[in-house]
C-alpha positions in Angstrom: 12.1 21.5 -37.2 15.4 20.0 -35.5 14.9 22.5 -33.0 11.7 21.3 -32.2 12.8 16.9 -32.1 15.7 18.5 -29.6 13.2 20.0 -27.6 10.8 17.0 -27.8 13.5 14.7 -26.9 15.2 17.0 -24.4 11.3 16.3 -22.5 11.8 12.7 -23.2 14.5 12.6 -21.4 13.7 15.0 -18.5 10.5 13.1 -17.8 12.0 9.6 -17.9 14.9 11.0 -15.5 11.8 12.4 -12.9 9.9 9.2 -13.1 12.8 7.0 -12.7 13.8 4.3 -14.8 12.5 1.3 -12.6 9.5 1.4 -14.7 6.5 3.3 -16.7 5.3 6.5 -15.1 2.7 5.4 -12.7 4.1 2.1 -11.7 4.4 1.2 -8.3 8.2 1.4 -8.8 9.9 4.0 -6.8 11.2 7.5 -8.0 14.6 7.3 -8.3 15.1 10.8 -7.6 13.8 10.7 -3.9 14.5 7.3 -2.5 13.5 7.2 0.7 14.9 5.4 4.2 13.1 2.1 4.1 10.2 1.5 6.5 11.4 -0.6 9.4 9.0 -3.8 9.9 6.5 -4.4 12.9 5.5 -7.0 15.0 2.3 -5.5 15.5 0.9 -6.2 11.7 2.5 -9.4 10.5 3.5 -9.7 6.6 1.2 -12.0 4.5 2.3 -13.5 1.7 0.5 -15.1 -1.5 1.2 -18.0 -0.2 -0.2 -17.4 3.1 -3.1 -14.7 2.4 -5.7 -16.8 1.9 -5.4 -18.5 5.4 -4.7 -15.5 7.3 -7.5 -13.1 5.3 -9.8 -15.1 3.4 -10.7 -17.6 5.8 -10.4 -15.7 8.8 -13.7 -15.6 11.1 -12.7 -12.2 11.9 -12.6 -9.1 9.7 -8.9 -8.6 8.7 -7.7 -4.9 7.6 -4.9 -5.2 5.3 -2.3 -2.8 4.5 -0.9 -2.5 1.1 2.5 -0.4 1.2 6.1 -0.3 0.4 9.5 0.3 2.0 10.2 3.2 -0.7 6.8 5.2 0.1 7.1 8.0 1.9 3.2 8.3 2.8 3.2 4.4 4.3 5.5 5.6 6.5 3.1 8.4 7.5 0.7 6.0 8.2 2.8 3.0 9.9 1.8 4.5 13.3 -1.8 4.5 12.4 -2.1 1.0 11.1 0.1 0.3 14.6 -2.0 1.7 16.8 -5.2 0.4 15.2 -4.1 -3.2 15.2 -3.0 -2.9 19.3 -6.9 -1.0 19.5 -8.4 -3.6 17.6 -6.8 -6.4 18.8 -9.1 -9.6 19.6 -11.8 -8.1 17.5 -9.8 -7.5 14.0 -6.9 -8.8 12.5 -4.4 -6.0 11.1 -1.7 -7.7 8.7 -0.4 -5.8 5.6 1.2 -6.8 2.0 4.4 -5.6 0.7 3.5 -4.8 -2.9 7.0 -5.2 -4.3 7.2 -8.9 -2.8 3.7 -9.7 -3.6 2.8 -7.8 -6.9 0.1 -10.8 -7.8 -2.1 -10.0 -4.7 -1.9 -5.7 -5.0 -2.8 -6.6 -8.9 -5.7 -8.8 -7.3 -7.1 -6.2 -5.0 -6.8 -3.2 -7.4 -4.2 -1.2 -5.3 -2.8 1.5 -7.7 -1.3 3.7 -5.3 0.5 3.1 -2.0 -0.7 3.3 1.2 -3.7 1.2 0.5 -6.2 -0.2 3.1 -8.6 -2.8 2.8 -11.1 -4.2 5.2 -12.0 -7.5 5.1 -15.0 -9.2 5.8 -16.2 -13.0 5.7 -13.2 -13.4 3.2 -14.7 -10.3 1.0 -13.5 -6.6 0.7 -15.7 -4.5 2.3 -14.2 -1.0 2.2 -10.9 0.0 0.1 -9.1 3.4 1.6 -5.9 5.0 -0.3 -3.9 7.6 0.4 -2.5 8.9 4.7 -6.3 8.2 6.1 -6.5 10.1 9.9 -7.0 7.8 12.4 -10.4 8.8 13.6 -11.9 8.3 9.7 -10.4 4.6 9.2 -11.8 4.2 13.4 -14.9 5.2 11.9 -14.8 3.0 8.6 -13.6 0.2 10.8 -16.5 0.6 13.9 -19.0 0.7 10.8 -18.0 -3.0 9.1 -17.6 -4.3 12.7 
């Protein structure tokens, strides 16, 4: 029996060690473990804020795809040239702007986002199409042409 509550606890341990302790398993937190280089920011897709999303997404007469990421994710950075080169594509027919979920927790709690990179196309103020995940450029082309 005590060999099986030192096991038990030995797991306890190990698995809080490998999902850090910034939070739950499955938080946006990051892994402690394998911190990553921070992304660098880009003038290309401006940062909204709570205070400033429903101006700049909402009300917007054009659609708006925002970006939901995080310096710590290794996959955002994976898809910062993406989200670059769509908003320079795009540019006088879309607005690209994106959300730093660890500064704005309220609005990636609003919009669902459970997993970093997120991407959500905005139409008329509404969501229109939610992508997660490292999308390939043609696909989120493709999702984008569709809602425009």
């Amino acid at each position: 029996m005590r060999e099986v509550l030192i096991t038990f606890l030995f797991a306890l341990v190990i698995g809080a060690m490998i999902n850090g302790s910034n939070g739950p398993a499955g938080s946006h937190a990051p892994n402690t473990l394998q911190q990553e280089t921070p992304i660098e920011d880009s003038s290309l897709v401006p940062a909204v804020t709570q205070a400033s999303f429903d101006s700049e997404v909402l009300q917007s007469e054009s659609p708006v795809l925002v970006e939901f990421w995080a310096t710590w994710c290794g996959p955002c950075k994976r898809m910062k040239p993406v989200v670059d080169e769509i908003a320079k594509d795009f540019e006088g027919k879309m607005k690209t702007v994106k959300v730093d979920i660890d500064a704005e927790p309220e609005l990636a709690s609003k919009f669902n986002v459970n997993g970093v990179p997120t991407l959500v196309l905005f139409k008329n103020g509404r969501p229109v199409t939610t992508l997660s995940g490292v999308i390939a450029k043609e696909s989120l082309v493709e999702q984008i042409n569709h809602v425009l």
